[in-house]
C-alpha positions in Angstrom: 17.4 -13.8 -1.3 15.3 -11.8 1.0 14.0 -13.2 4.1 10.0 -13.4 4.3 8.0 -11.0 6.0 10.9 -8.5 6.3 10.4 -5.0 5.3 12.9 -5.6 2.2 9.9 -8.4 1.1 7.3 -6.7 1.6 8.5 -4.1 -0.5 9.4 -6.6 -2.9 5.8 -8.1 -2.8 4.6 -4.5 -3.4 6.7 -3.9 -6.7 5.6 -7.5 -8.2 1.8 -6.6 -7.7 2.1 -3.2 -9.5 2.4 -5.6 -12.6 -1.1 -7.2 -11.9 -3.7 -6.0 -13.2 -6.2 -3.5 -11.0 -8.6 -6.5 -9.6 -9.1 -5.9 -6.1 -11.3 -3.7 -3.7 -9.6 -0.6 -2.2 -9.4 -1.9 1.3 -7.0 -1.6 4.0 -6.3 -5.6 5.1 -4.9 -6.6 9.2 -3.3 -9.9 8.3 -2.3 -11.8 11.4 0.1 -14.7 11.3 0.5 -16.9 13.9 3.9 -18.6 14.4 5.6 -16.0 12.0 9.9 -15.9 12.7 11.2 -12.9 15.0 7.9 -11.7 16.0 6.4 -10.5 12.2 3.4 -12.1 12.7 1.4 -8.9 11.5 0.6 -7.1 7.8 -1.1 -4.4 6.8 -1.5 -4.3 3.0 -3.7 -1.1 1.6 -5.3 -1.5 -1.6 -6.1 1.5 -3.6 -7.0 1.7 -6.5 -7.2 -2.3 -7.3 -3.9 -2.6 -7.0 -1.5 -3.0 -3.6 0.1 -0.1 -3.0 1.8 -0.5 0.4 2.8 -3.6 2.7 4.0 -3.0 6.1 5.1 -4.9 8.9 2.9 -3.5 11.4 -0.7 -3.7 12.7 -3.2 -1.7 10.8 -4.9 0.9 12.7 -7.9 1.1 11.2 -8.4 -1.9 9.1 -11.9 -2.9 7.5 -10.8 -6.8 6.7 -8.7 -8.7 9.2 -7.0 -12.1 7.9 -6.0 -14.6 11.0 -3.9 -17.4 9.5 -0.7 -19.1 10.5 2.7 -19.1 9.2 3.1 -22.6 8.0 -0.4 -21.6 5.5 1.1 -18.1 4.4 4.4 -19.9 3.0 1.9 -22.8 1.4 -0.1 -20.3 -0.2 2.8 -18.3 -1.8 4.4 -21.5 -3.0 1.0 -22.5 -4.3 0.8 -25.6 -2.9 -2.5 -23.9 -0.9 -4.9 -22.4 -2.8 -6.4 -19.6 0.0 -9.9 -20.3 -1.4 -10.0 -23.5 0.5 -8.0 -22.5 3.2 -11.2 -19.9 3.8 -13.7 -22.7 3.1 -12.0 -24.6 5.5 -11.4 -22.1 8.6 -7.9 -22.1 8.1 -8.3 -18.8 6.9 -11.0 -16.5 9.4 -11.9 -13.5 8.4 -13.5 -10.4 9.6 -15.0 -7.6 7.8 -16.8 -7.2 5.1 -16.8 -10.5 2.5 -17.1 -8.2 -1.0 -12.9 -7.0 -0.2 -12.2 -10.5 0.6 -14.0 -12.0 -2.6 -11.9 -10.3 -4.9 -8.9 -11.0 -3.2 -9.4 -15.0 -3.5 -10.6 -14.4 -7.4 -7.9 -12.3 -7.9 -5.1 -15.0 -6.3 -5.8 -17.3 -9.3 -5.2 -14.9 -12.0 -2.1 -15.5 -14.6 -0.4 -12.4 -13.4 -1.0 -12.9 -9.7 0.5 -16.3 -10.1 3.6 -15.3 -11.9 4.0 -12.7 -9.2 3.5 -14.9 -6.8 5.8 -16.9 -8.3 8.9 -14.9 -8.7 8.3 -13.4 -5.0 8.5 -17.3 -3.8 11.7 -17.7 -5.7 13.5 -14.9 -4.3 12.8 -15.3 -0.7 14.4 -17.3 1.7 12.2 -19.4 3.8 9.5 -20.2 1.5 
């Protein structure tokens, strides 16, 4: 088991996106996570291509979408018990930045592979 948000799982979420599909917008994503455990309340996830590519537990420097959410809705959403379309539609999930990166991400989160991904990521992290 690897423990969420570490740099171990975000490598790990890295490898079981390169099996998706290319779907999204080549963007360059700040997520912010309130009440994260030992201070890794911060991603930056680059999309090139479509695809994720990198996933780092650090502040993006130059980022053209920012994600706020919290902890408790990050661990929901991976388990898919919170789908982040309404979590957006609800303000639990602000964003800033253009909307067309963001789009595709939430179309994208429903998608057979993304869920399996999603999936097998859930099931070997601790925490979740």
């Amino acid at each position: 088991m690897i423990e969420v948000l570490s740099d171990a799982w975000c490598d790990q979420l890295v490898r079981h996106c390169a099996a998706s599909e290319p779907t999204l917008l080549d963007a360059v994503i700040d997520l912010q996570i309130s009440g994260a455990p030992r201070g890794r309340g911060r991603l930056t996830i680059e999309v090139t291509d479509g695809r994720v590519t990198r996933v780092v537990a650090a502040r993006a420097a130059d980022p053209n979408l920012s994600l706020r959410t919290t902890f408790d809705d990050v661990r929901a959403m991976l388990r898919g018990d919170l789908d982040p379309n309404v979590a957006f539609m609800t303000g639990d999930l602000k964003t800033e930045g253009p909307t067309a990166p963001l789009l595709a991400l939430l179309s994208a989160w429903r998608r057979p592979a993304v869920v399996a991904a999603r999936r097998e990521l859930a099931a070997s992290t601790d925490g979740l």
